[in-house]
N, C-alpha and C positions, 0 to 999 in steps of 0.2 A: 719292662715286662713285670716288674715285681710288682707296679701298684695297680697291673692288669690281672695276676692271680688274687692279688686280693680281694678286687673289683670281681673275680667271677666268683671267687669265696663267698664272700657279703651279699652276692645275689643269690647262690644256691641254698646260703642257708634262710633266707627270706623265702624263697620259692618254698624249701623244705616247710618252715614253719605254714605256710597257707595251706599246703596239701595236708598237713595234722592237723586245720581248723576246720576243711573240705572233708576228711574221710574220720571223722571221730567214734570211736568204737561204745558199740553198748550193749547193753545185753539180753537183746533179743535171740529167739532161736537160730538166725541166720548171719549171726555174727561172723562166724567164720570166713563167712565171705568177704566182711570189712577187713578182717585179720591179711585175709591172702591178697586184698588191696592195697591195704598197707606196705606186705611186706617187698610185694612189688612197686610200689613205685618212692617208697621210702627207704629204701636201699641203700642209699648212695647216687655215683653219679658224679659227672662235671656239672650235669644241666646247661650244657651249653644251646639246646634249643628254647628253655626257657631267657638263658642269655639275649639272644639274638632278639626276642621278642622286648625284654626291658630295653636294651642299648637301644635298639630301633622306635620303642615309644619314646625314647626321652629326646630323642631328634626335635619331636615334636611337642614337648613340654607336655606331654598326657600323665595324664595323675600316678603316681606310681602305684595306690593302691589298686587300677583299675589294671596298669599294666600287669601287675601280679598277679589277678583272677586269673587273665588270657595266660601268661605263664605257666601257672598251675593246668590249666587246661591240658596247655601241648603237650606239659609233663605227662598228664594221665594216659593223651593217646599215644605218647612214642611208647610209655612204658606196657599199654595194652598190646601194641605193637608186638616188643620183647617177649609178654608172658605166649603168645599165639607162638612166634619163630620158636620157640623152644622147643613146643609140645614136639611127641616125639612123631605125630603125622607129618612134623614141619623136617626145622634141622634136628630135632633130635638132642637137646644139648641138655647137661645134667647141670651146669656150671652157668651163672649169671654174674657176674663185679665179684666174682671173687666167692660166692655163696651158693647153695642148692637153687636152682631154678624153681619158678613155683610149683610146678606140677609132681617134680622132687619132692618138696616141702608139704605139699597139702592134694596132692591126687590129681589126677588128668580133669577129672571133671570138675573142682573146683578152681581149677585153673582156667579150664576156660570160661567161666562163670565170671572168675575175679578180671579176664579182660574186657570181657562185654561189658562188665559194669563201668570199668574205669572208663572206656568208649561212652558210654552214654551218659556218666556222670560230668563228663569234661563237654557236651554240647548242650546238657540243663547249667553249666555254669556258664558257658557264652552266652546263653540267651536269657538268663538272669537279669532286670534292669540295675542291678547293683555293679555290677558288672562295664554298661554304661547306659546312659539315659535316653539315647537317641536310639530308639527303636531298628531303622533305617543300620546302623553303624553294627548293631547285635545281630542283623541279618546278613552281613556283610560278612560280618567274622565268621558265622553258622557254615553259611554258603562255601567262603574261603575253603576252612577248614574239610569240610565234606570232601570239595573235589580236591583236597592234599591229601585225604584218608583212601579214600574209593578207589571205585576201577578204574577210574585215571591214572590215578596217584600211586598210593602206597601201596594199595593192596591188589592192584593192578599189577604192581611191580616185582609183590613174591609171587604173582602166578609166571611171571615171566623167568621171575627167579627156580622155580619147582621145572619149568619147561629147559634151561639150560643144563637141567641134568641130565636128560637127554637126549642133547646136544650140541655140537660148536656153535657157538656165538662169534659174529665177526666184533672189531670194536663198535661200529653206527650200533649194534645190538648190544652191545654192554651198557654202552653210552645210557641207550635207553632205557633199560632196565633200573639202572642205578638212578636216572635224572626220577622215574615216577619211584625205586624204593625208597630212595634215599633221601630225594632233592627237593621234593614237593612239598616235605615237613619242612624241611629249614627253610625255605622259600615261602609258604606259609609263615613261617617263625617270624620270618622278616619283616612280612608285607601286615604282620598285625600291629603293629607300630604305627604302621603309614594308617592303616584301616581306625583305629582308636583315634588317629589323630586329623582323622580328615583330611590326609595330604594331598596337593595337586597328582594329577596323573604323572608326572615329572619326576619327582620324589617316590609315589611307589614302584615306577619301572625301573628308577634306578637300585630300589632295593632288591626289587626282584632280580633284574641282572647280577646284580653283586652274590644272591643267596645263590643263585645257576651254578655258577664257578665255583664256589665258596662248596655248595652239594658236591658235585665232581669232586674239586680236590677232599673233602671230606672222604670219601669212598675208597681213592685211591691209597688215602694214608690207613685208610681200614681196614687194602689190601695186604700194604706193605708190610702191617701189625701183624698178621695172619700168616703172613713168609719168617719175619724178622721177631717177631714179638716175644715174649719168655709169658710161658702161661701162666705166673704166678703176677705177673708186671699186669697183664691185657686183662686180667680175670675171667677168661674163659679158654676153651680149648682152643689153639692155634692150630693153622696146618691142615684144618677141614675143607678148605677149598680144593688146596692141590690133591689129595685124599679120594677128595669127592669124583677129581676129575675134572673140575667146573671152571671154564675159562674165565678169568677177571683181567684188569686193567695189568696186572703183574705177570700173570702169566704171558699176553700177547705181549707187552711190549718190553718187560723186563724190569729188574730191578732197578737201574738206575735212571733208564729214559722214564720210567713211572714217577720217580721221583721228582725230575726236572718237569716232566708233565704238569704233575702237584703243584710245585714252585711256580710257573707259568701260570695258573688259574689261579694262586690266591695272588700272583700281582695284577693282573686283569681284574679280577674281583674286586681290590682294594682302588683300580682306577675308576671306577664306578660309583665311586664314593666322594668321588671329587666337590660334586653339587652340594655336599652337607660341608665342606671343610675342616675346621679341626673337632669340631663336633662329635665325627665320624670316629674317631681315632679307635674308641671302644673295640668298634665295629673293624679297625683293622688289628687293632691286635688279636682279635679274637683267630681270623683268617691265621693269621702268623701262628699261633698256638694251636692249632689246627690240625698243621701237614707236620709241628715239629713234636707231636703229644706220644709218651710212653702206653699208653694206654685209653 
């Protein structure tokens, strides 16, 4: 496990440094905007969705440089993602990795300004040909990425997330909610590997199977954070779920069968991975750091 935090070390701060090449500041009047892009998605972070996206292009020997634009990508929309959850029409949260969230930091309206940007600047870098050459492959990622964003996907998913607050959700309904909040980025994350590398149909259903799992138990350990977590450890406020009211995987089924839940989908998910062989291993340590992460 120690040469797998290093391994996600050495990718975060490569991801970091691309996103300082992607959002360079200047001094135009509307700079500020770049600032509050910055400070969102330059933050910190494990980076484990840009993770997901390198370990899964090098399956397929894809240029690293290439896999690094698509990295930097996912980063801008999970963290366009974050800066929108915050505002206070969403959850409301003053607290991001430990820092002012950005609407905190630079105002409601420049906040939601600095995520539309990072949104549309992360789909002008997919379909950038520097990015990759095959036209066909950039439409691929475009497309991808869209229905992991949308109202299929992600943003699908905090509406569904906004409608549980006004009422019980069974689990087939949490399921869901989290498979398009949660699951459809990291699933996407995955499946840009296979997409960059031209992989048979074979290879990318087995990554998207693995990312399914790999999404759920992700969720569930995001629950357990949220019961268990110390808010100085998590960087954000804990304990806003039960608070809210809002039924998750922890509340229906409890702390421990949640757990074992978790543990049960990243071994499925790592069986999934079988067709890559030791290849893979990244990709299962990553699962195993997952459901076992402080924060």
């Amino acid at each position: 496990m120690t040469d797998f935090l290093k391994s996600l070390s050495e990718s975060a701060e490569a991801v970091n440094l691309t996103l300082e090449r992607m959002l360079e500041m200047h001094d135009d009047p509307e700079a500020e905007l770049i600032s509050a892009m910055r400070y969102s998605v330059l933050d910190g972070g494990k980076r484990i969705r840009p993770y997901l996206t390198i370990a899964s292009s090098a399956l397929f020997n894809v240029k690293p440089e290439r896999a690094l634009r698509v990295a930097a990508a996912i980063e801008m929309v999970h963290c366009y993602s974050l800066v929108h959850d915050d505002l206070p029409a969403m959850d409301d949260d003053e607290l991001r990795r430990g820092q002012p969230t950005c609407h905190i930091q630079f105002g409601e309206a420049t906040a939601i300004l600095a995520g539309d940007a990072l949104l549309t600047r992360a789909f002008e870098v997919l379909s950038d040909d520097t990015t990759h050459p095959d036209a066909n492959v950039r439409c691929d990622l475009v497309q991808a990425f869209a229905r992991a964003a949308g109202p299929e996907g992600m943003v699908g998913g905090q509406m569904l997330d906004l409608i549980a607050e006004q009422c019980d959700l069974n689990m087939p309904e949490i399921t869901r909610l989290q498979r398009m909040k949660t699951g459809m980025l990291i699933a996407v994350s995955c499946e840009a590997g296979a997409i960059l590398g031209k992989a048979t149909e074979g290879g990318r259903h087995a990554l998207h199977a693995y990312a399914h799992d790999l999404g759920l138990a992700f969720q569930i350990a995001d629950d357990l954070l949220d019961v268990e977590g110390d808010e100085k450890t998590v960087g954000k406020k804990t304990g806003k779920d039960e608070g809210a009211g809002k039924a998750t995987f922890v509340s229906l089924l409890g702390v421990e069968r949640a757990r074992e839940q978790a543990t049960m989908l990243v071994d499925q998910a790592c069986e999934h991975l079988d067709l890559f062989g030791e290849k893979a291993d990244s990709l299962r340590n990553l699962a195993q750091f997952v459901i076992n992460r402080q924060a």
